[in-house]
N, C-alpha and C positions, 0 to 999 in steps of 0.2 A: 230853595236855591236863590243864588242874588240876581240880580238881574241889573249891573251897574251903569248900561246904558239903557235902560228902560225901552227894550227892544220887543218885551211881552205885548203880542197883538193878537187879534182875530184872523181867521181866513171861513166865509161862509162859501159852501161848497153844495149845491142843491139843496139849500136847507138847512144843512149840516155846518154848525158853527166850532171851528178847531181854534184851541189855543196856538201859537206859532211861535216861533224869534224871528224877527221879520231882519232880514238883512237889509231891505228897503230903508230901513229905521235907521240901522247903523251908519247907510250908505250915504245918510247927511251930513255925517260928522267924517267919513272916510272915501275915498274912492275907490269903490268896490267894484267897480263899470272892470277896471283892469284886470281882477286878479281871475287866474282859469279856474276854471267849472270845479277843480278837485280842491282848490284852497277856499273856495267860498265852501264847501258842504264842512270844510274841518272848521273855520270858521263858527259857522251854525250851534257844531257837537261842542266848541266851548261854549256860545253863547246859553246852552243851555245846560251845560254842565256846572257853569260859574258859585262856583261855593266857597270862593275865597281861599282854600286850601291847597286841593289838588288841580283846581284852574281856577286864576285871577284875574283879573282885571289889564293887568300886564299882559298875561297872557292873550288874552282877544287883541291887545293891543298890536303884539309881534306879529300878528297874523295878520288884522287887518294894514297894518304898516309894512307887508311883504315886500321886501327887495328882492329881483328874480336871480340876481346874478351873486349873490352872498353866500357864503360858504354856511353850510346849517350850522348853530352854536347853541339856538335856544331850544328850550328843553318846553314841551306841551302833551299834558296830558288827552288822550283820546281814548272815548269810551264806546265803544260796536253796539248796536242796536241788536244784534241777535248774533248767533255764535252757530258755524254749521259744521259739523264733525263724519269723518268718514270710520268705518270699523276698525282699519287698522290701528290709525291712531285715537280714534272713540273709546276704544277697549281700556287702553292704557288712563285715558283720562277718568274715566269711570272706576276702575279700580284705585286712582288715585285720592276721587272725591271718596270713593269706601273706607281709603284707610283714614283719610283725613277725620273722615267720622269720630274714627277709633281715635283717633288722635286728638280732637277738641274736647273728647270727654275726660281721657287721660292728664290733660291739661287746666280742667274745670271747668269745660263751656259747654253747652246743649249741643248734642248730632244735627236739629234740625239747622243750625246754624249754619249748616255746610249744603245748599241749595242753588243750585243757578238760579239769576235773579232776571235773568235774563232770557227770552224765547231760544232753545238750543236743544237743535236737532241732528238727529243723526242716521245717516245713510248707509246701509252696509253695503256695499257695494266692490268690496276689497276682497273677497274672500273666494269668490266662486273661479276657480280652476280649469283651464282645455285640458281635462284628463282624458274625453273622447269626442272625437272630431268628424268630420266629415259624413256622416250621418243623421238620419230626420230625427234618433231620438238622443241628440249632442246633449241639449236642453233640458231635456229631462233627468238625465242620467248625471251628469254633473251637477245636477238641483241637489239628486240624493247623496251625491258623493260627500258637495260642498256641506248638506245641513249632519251626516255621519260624521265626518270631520269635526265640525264646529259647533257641535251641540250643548257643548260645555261653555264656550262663550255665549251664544244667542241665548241662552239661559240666565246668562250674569246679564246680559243688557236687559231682559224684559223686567227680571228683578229691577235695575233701573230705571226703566218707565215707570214701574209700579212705586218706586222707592222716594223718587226726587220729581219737587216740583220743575215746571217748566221745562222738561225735558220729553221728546218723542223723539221713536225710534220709525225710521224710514226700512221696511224687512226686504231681505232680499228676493232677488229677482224684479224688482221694480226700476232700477238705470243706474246709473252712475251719478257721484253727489253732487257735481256740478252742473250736470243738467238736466236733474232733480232740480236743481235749485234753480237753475235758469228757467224751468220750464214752469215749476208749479212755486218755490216755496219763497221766493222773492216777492217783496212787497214793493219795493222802487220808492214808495212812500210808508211808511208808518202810520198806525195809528195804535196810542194806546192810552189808559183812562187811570187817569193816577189823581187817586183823591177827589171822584169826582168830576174831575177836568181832562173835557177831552184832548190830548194833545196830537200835532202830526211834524212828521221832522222824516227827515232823511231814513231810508234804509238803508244801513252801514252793516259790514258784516265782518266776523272774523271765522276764518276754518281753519282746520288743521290740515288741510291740503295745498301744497304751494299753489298749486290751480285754482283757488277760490276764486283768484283772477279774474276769472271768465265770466263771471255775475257785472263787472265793470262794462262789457259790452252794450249794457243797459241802460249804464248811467248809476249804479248802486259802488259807491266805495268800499272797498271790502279787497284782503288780503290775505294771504298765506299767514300763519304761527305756529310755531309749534305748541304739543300740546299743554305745555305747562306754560304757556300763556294765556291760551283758548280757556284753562279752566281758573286762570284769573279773573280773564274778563266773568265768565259765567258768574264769578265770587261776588262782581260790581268793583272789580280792583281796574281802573282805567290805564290804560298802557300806556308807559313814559316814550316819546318820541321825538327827535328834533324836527323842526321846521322844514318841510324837507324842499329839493329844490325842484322845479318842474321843467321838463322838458316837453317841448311840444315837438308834435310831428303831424306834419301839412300831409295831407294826401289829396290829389287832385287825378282826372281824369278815371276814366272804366277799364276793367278787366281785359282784355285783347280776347278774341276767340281762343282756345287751348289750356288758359290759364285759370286754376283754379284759386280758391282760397288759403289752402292747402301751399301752394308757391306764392302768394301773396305775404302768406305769416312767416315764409322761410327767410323771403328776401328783406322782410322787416325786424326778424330776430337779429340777423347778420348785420344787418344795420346798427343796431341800436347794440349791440355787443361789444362792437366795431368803437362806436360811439362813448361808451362809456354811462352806465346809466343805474349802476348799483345805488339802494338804497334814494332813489330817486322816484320821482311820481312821472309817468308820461300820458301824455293826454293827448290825444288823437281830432284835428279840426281839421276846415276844410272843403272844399266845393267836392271832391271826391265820398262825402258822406253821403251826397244824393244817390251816389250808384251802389251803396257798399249796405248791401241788408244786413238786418238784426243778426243773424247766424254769423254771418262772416266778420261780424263786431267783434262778437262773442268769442271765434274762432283766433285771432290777433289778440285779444283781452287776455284768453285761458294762456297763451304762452309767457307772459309777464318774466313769469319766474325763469325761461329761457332767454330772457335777452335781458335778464337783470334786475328787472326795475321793481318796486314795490307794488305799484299796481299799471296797468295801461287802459284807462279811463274816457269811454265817450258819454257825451252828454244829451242827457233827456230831447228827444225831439219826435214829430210826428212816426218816426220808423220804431221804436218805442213804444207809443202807443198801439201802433197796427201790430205788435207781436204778442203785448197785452192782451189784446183783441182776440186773435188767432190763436193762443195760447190758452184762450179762454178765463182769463181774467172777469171779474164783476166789472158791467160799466161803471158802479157806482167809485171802484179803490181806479181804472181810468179815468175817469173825471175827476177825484182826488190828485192824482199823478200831475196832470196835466194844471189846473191849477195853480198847485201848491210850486212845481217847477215855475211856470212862468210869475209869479207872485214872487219868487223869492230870488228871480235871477240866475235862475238854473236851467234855462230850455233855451237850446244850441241857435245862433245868432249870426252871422253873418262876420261880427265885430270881431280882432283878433285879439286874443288875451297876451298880457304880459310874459315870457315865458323865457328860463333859465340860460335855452338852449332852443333852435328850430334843428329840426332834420325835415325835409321833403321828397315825396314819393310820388311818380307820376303811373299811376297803379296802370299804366298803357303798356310801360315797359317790363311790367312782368312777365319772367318766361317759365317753362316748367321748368322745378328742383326737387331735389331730395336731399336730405341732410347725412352727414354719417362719414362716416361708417362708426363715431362711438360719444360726437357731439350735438346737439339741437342745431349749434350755433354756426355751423359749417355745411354751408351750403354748397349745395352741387348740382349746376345746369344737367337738366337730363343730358341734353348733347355730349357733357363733361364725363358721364357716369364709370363708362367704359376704362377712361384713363384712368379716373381716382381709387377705382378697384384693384387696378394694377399697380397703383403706387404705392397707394393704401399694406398692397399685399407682401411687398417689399419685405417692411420693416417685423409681420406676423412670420413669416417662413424662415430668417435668417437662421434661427437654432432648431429647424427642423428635423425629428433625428425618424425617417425611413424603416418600419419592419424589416426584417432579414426576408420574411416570404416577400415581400413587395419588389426587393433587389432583383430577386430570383426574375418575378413575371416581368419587370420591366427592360429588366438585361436581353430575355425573349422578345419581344415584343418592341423595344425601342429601339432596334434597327443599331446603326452606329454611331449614333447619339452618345456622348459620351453617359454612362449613370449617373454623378452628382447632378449633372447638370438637368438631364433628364428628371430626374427625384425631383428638383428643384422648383421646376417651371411645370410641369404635367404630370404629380401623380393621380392615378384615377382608381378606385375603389368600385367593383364591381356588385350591383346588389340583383337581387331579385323581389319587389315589391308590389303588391297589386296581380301581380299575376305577370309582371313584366319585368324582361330584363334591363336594367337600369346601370347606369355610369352615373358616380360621384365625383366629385372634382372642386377642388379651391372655387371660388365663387358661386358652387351650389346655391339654393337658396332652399331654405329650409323651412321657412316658417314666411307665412304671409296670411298677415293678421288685418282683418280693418279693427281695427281697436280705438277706446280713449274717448273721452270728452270732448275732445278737441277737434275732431270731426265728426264724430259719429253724433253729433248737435247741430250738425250744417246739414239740411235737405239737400242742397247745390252738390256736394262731393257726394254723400251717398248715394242718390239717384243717379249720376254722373256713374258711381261704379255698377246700379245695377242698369243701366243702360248701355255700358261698355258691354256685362256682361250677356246682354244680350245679344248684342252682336255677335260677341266673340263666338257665343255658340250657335248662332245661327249660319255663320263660316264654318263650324265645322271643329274649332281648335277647343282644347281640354286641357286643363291644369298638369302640369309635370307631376308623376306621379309620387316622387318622395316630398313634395311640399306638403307642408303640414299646415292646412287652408283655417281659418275660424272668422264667423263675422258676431262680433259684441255691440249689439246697437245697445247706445246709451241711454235708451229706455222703450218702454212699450211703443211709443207714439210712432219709431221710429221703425219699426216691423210693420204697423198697418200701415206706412204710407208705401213701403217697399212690398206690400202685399196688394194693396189699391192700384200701383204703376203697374204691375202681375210681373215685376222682375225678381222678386225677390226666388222665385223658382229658375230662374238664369243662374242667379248665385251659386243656388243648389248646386245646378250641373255641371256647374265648375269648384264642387267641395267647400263652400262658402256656407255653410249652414248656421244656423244661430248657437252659440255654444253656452251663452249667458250672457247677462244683463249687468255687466262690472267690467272692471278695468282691464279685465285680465292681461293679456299679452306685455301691456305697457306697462305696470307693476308689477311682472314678473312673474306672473305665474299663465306661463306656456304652456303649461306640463310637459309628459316627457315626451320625446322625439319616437317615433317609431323604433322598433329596437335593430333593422335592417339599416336604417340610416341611421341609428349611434353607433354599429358596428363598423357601418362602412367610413364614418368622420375617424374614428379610432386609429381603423387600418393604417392612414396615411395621416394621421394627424393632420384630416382637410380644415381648412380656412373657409368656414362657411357661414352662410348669409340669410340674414331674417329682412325681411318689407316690413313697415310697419304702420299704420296710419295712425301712431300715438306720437308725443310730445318729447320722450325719454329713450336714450339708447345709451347709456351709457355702460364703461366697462364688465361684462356679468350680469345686467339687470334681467336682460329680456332673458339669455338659456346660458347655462354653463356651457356646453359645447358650440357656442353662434360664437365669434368672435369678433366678424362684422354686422352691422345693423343699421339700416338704413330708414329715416323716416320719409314717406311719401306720401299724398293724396291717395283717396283708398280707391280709386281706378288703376293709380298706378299700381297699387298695391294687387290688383288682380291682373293687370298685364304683366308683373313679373311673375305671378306663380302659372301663368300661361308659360311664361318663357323660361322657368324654371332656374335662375344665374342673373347675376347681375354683371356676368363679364358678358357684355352684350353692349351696343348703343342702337337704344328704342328709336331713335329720330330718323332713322337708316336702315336698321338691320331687322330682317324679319322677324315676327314671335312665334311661328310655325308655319304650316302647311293646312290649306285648308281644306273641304271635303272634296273641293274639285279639284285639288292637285297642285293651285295655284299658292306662292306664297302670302300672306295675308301679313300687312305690316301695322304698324298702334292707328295711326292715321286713320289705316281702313275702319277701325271699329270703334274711334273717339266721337263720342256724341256732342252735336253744336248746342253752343249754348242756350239758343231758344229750345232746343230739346228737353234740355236739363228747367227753362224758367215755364215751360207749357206744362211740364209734370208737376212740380211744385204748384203749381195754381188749381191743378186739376186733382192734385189727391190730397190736400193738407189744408184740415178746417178747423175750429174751436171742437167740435161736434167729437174731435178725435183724442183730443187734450182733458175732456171734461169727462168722456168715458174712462180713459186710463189711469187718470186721477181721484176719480171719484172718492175710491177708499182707501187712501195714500199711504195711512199709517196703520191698515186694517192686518193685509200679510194674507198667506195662501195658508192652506191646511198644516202643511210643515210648517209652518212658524209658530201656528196658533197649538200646536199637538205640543210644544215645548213647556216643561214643565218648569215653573221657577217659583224659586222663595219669595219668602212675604220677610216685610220686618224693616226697621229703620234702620238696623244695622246688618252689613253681608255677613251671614256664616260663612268663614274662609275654610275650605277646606283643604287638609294639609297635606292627604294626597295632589291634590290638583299640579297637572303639567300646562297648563292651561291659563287659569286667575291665582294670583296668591300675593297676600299683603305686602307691597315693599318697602324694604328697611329704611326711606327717605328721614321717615319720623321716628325712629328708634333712641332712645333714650335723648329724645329734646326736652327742653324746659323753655322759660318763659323768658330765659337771659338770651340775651342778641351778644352777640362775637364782635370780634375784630377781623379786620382785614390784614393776618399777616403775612411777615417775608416768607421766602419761600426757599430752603435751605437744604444741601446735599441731596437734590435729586437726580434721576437717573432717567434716562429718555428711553421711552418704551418704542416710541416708532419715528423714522425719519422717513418724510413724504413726500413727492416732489407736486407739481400742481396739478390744478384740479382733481383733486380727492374728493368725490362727491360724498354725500348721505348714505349714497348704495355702499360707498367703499367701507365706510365707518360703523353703520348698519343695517347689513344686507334686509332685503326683504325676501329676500326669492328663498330657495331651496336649504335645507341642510343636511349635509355632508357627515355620512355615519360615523367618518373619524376624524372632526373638528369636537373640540370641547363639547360643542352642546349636543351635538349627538352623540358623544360619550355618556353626555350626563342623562338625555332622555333615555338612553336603553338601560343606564344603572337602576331607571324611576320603571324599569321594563315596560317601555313605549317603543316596538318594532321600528326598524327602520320605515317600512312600508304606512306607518301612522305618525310620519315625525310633521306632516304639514306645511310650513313655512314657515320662516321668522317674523313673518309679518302678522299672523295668525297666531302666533306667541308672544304678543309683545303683551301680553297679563302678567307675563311672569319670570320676573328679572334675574330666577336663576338660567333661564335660558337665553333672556337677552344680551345681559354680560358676559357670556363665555362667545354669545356670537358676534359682539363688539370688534371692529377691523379683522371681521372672518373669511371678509370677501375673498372667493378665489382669485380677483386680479387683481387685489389691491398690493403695491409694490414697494416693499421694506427697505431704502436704501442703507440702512447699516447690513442686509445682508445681498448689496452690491445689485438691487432691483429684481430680487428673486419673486417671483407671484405667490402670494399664499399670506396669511396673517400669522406671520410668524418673526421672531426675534431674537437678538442676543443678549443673555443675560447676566449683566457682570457686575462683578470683579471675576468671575470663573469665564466669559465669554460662549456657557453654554447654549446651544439655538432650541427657542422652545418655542409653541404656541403664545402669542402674545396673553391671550388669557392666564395660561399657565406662567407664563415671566409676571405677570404682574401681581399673581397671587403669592407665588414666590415676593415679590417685595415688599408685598403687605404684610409679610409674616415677620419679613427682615425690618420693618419700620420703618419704610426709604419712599417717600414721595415719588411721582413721577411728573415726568414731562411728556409732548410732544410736538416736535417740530415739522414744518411743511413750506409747501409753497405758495402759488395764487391760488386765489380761490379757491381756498379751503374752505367747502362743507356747503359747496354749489349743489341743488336738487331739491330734493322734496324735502319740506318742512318737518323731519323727523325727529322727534322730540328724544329719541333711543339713542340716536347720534349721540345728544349730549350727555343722558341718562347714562349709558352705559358706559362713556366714558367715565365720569363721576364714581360709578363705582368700580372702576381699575382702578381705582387712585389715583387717579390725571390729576394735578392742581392747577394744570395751566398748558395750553397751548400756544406757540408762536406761530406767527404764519407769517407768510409776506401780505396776503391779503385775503379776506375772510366773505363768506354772502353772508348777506343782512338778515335771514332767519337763523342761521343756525349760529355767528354769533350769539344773538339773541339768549339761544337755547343754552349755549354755554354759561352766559352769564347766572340768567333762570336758575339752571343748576350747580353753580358756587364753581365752576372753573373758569379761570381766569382766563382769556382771550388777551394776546400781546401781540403785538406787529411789528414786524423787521421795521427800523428806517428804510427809506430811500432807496435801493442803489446795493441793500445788505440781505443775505439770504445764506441759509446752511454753507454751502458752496464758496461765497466767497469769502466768508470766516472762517474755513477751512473744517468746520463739525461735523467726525465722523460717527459720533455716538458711543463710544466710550469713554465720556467727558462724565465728571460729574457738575451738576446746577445748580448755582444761586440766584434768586432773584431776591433783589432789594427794590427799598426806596418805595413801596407802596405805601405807606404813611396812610395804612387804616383807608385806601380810596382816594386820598386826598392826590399822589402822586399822578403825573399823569406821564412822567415817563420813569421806566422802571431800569435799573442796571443789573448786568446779566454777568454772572462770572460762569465760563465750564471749565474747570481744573482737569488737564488732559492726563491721561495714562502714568506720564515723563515727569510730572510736575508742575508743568506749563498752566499758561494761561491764556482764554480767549474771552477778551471783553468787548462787548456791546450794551449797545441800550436797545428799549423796545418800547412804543407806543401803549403806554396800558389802555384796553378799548372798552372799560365803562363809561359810555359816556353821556350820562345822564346823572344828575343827583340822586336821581330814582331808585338806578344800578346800583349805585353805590349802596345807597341802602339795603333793596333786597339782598344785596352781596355778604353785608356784615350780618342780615340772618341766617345766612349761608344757600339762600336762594327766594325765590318769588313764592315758592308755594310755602315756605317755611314762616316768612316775611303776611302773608295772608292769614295763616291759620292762629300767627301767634294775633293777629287782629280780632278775628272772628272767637278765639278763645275766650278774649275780653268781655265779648256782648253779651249780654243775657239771653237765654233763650228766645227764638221768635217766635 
């Protein structure tokens, strides 16, 4: 490597003597004193990338020459020290380096060529299902459900431990991957020996989960990709990126009595939403960091990808080290940390950094929120909750269409109330559950989950709920009987401390039992609803409501039949399935009766916060982190009883519904393309905004009579064994039929009907968007599709763009795009374009029986592109559109017709290793 300002130094460290790139060094020639904590560590990763090629000389230069208030232009390559993968999208990437295999040999290069080069690990933690709830044996029984299910995957991945270097598999029931990785597999500092020489630099990281996020808490840079980027970086292919611009956010002052972390990251998403902060870095400084522990770092970090930004980064300081500590970290990689942070101008200062943009928070005026009913980003004062359920509910009941019996009971029963109106505002559903007669109703609440990363990583809010819940049951009050209760601690550590406090048996008695050690609820998989409470939501086509204490509610993710979804701190999440409804206001209004008769309100049974900081002291030690850890990547009986192949190459098997080779690489060669126009296409979907990943590629459930449940039961897979989409992303004849399958996703060429369905013309027949596009593939005909803002806002899903690719998307417009799933598009050779200014389907009148030209792409070179649609009549609608490669880089992976295409034809070149 070059080293053009001869920044190569020492750092001795108890004896221990590391090579470094000393920013000190640089810092004589530049002032570095300015730039925030997140542009000095990119910085560094050029300094010591510098090879003249894919980072120069220029390049350090643009960085360390940082203007805070410049629009990004310059293009820098960045390379991740390690790479952290979750199952659902680990699956996909793993069978992609398989086929790749197959593919560098077909091409004349050596299989072993195809190796992460890099430390990359993977957590499953995606897969385990609430298929049974509410009892002591949740845990076990969904263990076996989840490994009967998933057999055939966990299979292909151990083959991949055994197969490829540098890669371990984290097995389930161990936590969730991000606090996994917050708790044990974060280095905060590096170290690794190359050639002899020991080196230590930053740990940087890349996952395939927008939430990687949450390792920033730490002070570690590390961000969401999707997975055909993740399996770049694994390649050593460094990721093309602008310069990006930093916003800072001041936090000052302490948490008030009441308020959690949980309403601290709500009112800082809303913020920074509010704000504007796509594709940006925010860094978090501050006299308010003295009050704001390691977890509730972590907690505001993990939501990044909710309030936009690329990452939201704090920096190395003594609270850092005490979690090191406590976590059970070696003193020796603490002493490193510490060190090499203050050595190189990276341990948090007093001094304020240079910075794009300020927002400031005076964490005093936090009050309790919940976000929802179907956004992170929209927050709502408890006080508020009452109202926004009813506003909320407004717009879900207008085309409510009333059973004929339901007429019947409530024409009896509703006095002289007129019936629409009646139907309208109170229908109620009568069940019998539990052994009890029960009423359903619009605001029910169905599901109250503590779930996610995102709390279930903070001691402060899980203690906080099993000390509510002690309360509550020591008054006497019991969970509403049709809620469908689960608690998913995000890893072992987080059951012993809630077993040491001895509330973890409060939980119990309020239906809170452990159900598994993954994401469940907030990725989607709830399982199913009791069958008395889907019968009773049916009756009356109720509007009903899930709690959540995860990061994700968007349209359809949490349950097909939930409509509204609310995220809360996971106390509140067990005072509503007390209160059973969210048509309530907790600030006020009782949550029941307690055993003495008297009403008992949230106040009576909200624990103060020395409550909540005496239990945290008293049950949570190293001692607990180092037992749980111990055998990280070892696995339980069911892991290790899994049988898998041996071999450098995967035997694909051609039964499988499951893993199976995809066509990515099918008749490539070693000749690189053009970037051409784009001619007589026809638009498969028009969207309006925020269409998230969930819309585009569901994770959750599928639907016996959607494409891919058509195609699983042809492959005769019962409906009862169809899984989830997300647990199928091995095998792309089911991820493309289940491409825009979501049930709410909303088609406005067929006037905002719900369903993934289309019209397809020159006939105007309505089909299954999978089935119209196979239809045009057959017919020769390119496609399009068009959308709103923030198009392909959510989780890093690499199937998003995958699956578009193989409809035959060539190109997407939007008004405006998130930064990973652009990404993803490009990765996978469809084009990304952006309305101008001020223009959108709507006001150029596009109803979707146009046919498309795009022009003016000049092989990449173009950077804006003109649009013809030739209407029905003969007519014409022209605009132009932003082309959004906007890297050199892009450009390139583009004309090999994407990044993994663009890699392998590189690796085909080398010689065996």
């Amino acid at each position: 490597m070059s080293d053009s300002f001869a920044t190569r130094d020492q750092l001795s460290v108890n004896g221990t003597s590391y090579t470094i790139y000393s920013l000190a060094k640089l810092g004589q020639r530049y002032n570095l004193a300015r730039l925030p904590f997140s542009m000095k560590i990119l910085l560094e990763n050029l300094l010591r990338c510098e090879d003249g090629v894919s980072v120069t000389k220029e390049s350090i230069e643009a960085v360390a020459n940082w203007v805070a208030t410049k629009e990004p232009d310059t293009e820098i390559a960045f390379m991740p020290a390690r790479v952290v993968l979750q199952d659902f999208t680990g699956v996909p990437c793993v069978v992609d380096l398989a086929a790749m295999r197959d593919a560098v040999v077909k091409l004349g290069g050596s299989a072993s060529n195809i190796n992460p080069l890099i430390p990359s690990e993977l957590v499953i933690d995606h897969s385990v299902q609430v298929d049974v709830f509410g009892k002591p044996s949740a845990l076990d029984e969904n263990g076996a459900i989840e490994f009967a299910r998933n057999g055939e995957r966990y299979s292909f991945l151990r083959w991949g431990q055994k197969a490829f270097n540098n890669f371990k598999v984290v097995p389930p029931n161990t936590g969730i991957v991000h606090q996994v990785n917050l708790e044990n597999l974060a280095r905060v500092v590096m170290e690794r020996d190359i050639d002899g020489v020991k080196y230590a630099f930053p740990d940087t990281v890349f996952g395939t989960d927008s939430h990687t996020t949450m390792i920033n808490g730490i002070g570690v840079l590390g961000w969401g990709v999707g997975g055909i980027e993740a399996e770049a970086a694994m390649l050593g292919q460094p990721s093309s990126m602008l310069i990006p611009q930093v916003v800072g956010f001041k936090l000052t002052g302490k948490l008030p009595e009441g308020a959690t972390a949980t309403d601290l990251v709500l009112t800082v998403t809303q913020m920074l939403r509010k704000h504007g902060v796509v594709g940006k870095f925010v860094e978090f400084f501050g006299s308010g960091l003295e009050h704001l522990p390691l977890a509730d770092r972590a907690t505001i970090a993990n939501m990044a990808p909710e309030y936009g930004a690329t990452c939201g980064i704090f920096p190395v300081d003594d609270e850092a080290l005490n979690y090191l500590r406590l976590s059970g970290r070696d003193e020796k990689l603490i002493a490193l940390v510490e060190a090499y942070a203050k050595a190189q101008g990276l341990w948090r200062t007093d001094a304020e950094a240079e910075y794009s943009a300020v927002l400031s928070l005076d964490m005093g005026t936090v009050l309790p929120s919940l976000a929802g009913p179907k956004r992170p980003q929209d927050r709502v004062l408890l006080t508020d909750m009452k109202a926004n359920y009813h506003a909320s509910l407004e717009g879900l009941i207008a085309n409510r269409k009333p059973k004929a019996e339901t007429v019947q009971r409530f024409d009896a029963e509703g006095g002289d109330q007129p019936q629409a109106e009646h139907l309208a505002s109170k229908p109620r559903s009568k069940i019998r559950i539990k052994d009890a007669d029960c009423e359903l109703g619009d605001g029910s609440v169905v599901i109250a989950a503590i779930t996610s990363c995102t709390n279930t990583s903070n001691p402060a809010v899980m203690l906080a709920a099993g000390l509510l819940a002690r309360n509550a049951v020591a008054k006497g009050l019991t969970a509403a009987p049709w809620v469908k209760t689960s608690l998913g601690p995000g890893s072992l550590v987080v059951t012993d401390y809630l077993k040491k406090a001895d509330v973890l048996g409060d939980l119990e008695k309020l239906g809170f039992y452990v159900v598994g050690y993954g994401c469940t609820t907030c990725i989607g998989n709830s399982g199913p609803l009791p069958d008395e409470v889907s019968k009773g939501i049916a009756e009356n086509d109720l509007v009903v409501a899930s709690v959540l204490s995860g990061n994700r509610n968007f349209e359809g993710r949490v349950h097909a039949e939930v409509k509204m979804n609310y995220l809360a701190s996971p106390p509140l999440v067990v005072a509503y399935a007390i209160a059973g409804t969210v048509d309530i206001d907790l600030s006020k209004d009782a949550l029941g009766t307690g055993k003495d008769g008297q009403p008992v309100y949230l106040k009576d049974i909200w624990p103060s916060n020395k409550e909540i900081s005496d239990n945290i002291l008293r049950t949570i030690g190293p001692d607990m982190f180092a037992k749980n850890y111990a055998d990280v990547f070892k696995g339980d009986s069911r892991w290790n009883q899994i049988a898998s192949p041996d071999g450098e190459s995967y035997q694909w098997d051609g039964d499988s519904t499951y893993v199976k080779n995809p066509p990515y690489f099918d008749g490539m060669s070693m000749a690189i393309g053009k970037i051409e126009d784009i001619h007589d296409a026809r638009l498969l979907g028009l969207f309006g905004d925020s269409i998230t990943t969930d819309h585009i590629s569901p994770a959750g459930n599928i639907k016996a009579s959607s494409p891919a449940g058509k195609f699983l039961q042809s492959r005769g897979v019962a409906p009862t064994d169809f899984n989830s989409y997300g647990s199928r992303r091995g095998n792309d004849d089911v991820m493309v039929r289940g491409t825009f399958a979501n049930i709410r996703i909303k088609n406005l060429m067929l006037g905002g009907e719900e369903g993934g369905n289309t019209l397809h013309f020159p006939d105007g027949e309505k089909l299954a968007i999978y089935d119209a596009a196979m239809k045009y593939k057959a017919e020769g005909v390119p496609l399009v599709v068009i959308a709103g803002k923030e198009y392909g806002t959510g989780s890093s899903r690499d199937w998003a763009a995958k699956g578009t690719n193989l409809l035959g998307v060539k190109a997407v417009i939007a008004e405006s795009f998130e930064r990973i799933h652009r990404s993803n598009l490009v990765g996978m050779g469809v084009l990304p374009l952006q309305f101008l200014d001020g223009q959108n389907a709507a006001s150029l009148g596009l109803k979707g029986d146009e046919v498309f030209s795009i022009t003016g792409l000049k092989d990449g070179a173009g950077k804006v592109a003109d649009v013809v649609a030739k209407k029905a009549d003969g007519g014409e609608i022209r605009f132009q559109a932003q082309v959004l490669l906007l890297t050199p880089k892009e450009v390139e992976y583009f004309r090999h017709g994407g990044i993994l295409h663009y890699v392998l034809r590189q690796l085909a070149s080398k010689k065996a290793a």
